[in-house]
N, C-alpha and C positions, 0 to 999 in steps of 0.2 A: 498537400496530401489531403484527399478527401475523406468524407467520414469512412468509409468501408476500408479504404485501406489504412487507414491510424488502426482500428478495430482486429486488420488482419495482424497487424505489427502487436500490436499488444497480446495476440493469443500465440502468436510466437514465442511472446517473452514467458506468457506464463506455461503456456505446456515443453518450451525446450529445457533440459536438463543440460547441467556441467559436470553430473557424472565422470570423478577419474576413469581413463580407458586402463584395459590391462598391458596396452603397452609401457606406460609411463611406472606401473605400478612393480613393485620386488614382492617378492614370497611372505617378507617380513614386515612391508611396509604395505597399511590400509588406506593408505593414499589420502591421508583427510589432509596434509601440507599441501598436495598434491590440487586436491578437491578448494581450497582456498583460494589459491592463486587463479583457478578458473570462476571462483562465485564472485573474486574483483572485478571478471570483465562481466561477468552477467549485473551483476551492480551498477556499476556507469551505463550499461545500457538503458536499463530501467530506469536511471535518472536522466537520461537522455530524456527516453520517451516523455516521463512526467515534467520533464521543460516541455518539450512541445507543447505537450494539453493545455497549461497554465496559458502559452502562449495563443491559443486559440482565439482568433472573436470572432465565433460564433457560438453563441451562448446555450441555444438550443443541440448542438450537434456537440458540445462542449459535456452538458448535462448526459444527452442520450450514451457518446461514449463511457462516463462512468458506470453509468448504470449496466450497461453489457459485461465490462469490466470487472466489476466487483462481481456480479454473480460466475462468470467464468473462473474468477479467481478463488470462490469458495468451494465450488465444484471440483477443482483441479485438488484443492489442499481437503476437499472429503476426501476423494477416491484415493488420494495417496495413505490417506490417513489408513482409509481400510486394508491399503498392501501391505502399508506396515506393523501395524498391527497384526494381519492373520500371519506374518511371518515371524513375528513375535522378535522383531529389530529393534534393537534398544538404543539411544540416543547417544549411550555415553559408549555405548560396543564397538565395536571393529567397521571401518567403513564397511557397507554394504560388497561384494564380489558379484551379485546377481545382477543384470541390465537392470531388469524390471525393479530390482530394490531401491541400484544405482540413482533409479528416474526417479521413482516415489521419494526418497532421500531429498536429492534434489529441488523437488518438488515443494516440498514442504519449508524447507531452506529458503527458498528465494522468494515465493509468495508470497510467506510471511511476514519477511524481509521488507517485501513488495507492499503491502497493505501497510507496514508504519510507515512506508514512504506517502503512500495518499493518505491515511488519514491525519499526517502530522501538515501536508499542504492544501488538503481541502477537508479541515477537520468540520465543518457546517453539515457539506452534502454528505460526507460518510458518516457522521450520529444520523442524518436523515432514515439514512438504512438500516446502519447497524443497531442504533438503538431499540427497533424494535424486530429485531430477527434472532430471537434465543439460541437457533442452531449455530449462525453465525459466531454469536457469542461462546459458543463454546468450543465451536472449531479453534478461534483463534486463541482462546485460551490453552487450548491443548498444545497449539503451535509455538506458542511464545515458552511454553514450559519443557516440548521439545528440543525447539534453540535453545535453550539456556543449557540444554543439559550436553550438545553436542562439540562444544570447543569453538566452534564458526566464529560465534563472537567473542569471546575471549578478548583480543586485543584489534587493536586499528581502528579506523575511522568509524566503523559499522557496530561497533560495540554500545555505543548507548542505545540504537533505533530500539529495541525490543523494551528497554526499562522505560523511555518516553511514550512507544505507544502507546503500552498498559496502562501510565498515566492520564493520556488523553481520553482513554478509553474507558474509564472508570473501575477497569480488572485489578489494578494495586493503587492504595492509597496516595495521592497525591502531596509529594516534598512541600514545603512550606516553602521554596523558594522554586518549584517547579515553573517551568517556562517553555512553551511551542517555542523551539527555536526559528520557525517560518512565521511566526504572529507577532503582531507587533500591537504595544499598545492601544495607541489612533487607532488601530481596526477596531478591535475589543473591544472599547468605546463607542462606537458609531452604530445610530439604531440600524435595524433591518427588521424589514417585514416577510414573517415567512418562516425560514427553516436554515438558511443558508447565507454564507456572503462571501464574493467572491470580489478582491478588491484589484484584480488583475485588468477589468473590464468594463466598460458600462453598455449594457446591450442597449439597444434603439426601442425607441417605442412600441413599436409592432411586439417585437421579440418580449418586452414587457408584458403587454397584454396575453400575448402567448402562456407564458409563465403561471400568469394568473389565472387562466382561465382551466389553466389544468390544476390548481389548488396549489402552486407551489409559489415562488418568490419574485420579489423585486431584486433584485441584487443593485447593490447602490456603491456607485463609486465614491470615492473622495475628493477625488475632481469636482466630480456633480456637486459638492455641497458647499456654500457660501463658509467662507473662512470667520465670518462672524458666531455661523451654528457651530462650528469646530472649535472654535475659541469658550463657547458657551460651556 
């Protein structure tokens, strides 16, 4: 899969909604049981896709895809932000009945979902961003405080992503025994030069100088590093 089409798959995930349909839905019932059972499959997909990236070596098309990424995904959780709001949809209310609310709903749900899945596995490149984009910052504060208030996560697998991202993200104060559960000490430990470290890959030298010559990083594997400096 080349760059453009990982690019097209990723604006897939982020503008398709699992909006419950009105066929599945009763008089009495707001379909959020409903709406659940389809945000699991939009879920695995997303962690699909974020296997793939991880898996990538190509470190340059590796980078550019995030960065397409994350700004599409802030854009999608603005504009939803603002549908629901002027319709004045409250989190803990009645699932939406409106498409358009349906989508906005949706919307917000899964991308924000979607961001503590990247920044809990490329927590380096996304402080690169997020750390100095205050808009950013507050979108996704709104988001996490949206989730928390709609049932979504409540119970299952998917129930810690919003308390750990806010962690990593320095939005709520960090546990005393908090842990990236994708970080692993040895990374944590191991210099890097730059902004970022990605311990999936070691780009070639070319690719290196690339990096640098755009102000950004070495990314340094642990492979590349003599077991004597790792022992140090």
């Amino acid at each position: 899969m080349d760059l453009f089409q990982f690019l097209a798959f990723l604006f897939v995930l982020l503008l398709s909604g699992t909006g419950a349909t009105g066929t599945l839905r009763t008089s009495l019932d707001p379909s959020l049981e409903i709406y659940k059972k389809m945000f699991e499959v939009k879920r695995r997909e997303q962690l699909l896709a974020l296997k793939n990236l991880a898996q990538l070596n190509d470190v340059h098309q590796q980078y550019k895809i995030l960065d397409v990424m994350l700004k599409g995904l802030f854009k999608v959780l603005e504009d939803s932000r603002t549908v629901l709001i002027a319709a004045d949809v409250l989190p803990d209310g009645p699932f939406p009945q409106d498409e358009k609310l349906k989508d906005a709903f949706s919307h917000v749900v899964e991308n924000t979902a979607f961001f503590g899945d990247v920044v809990l596995r490329f927590p380096r490149i996304v402080h690169h961003y997020f750390d100095r984009n205050s808009n950013w910052n507050l979108l996704i504060r709104w988001g996490i405080s949206f989730c928390n208030q709609t049932g979504v996560f409540d119970q299952g697998p998917h129930s810690p992503i919003l308390n750990l991202m806010a962690q990593e993200l320095g939005i709520s104060e960090k546990d005393s025994n908090f842990q990236n559960p994708f970080k692993t000490d040895r990374t944590e430990e191991l210099p890097c030069i730059g902004t970022y470290y990605m311990p999936e890959i070691m780009p070639s030298a070319d690719c290196q100088q690339l990096l640098l010559s755009q102000g950004l990083c070495v990314i340094i594997s642990p492979l590349a590093i003599p077991d004597a400096v790792l022992a140090s």
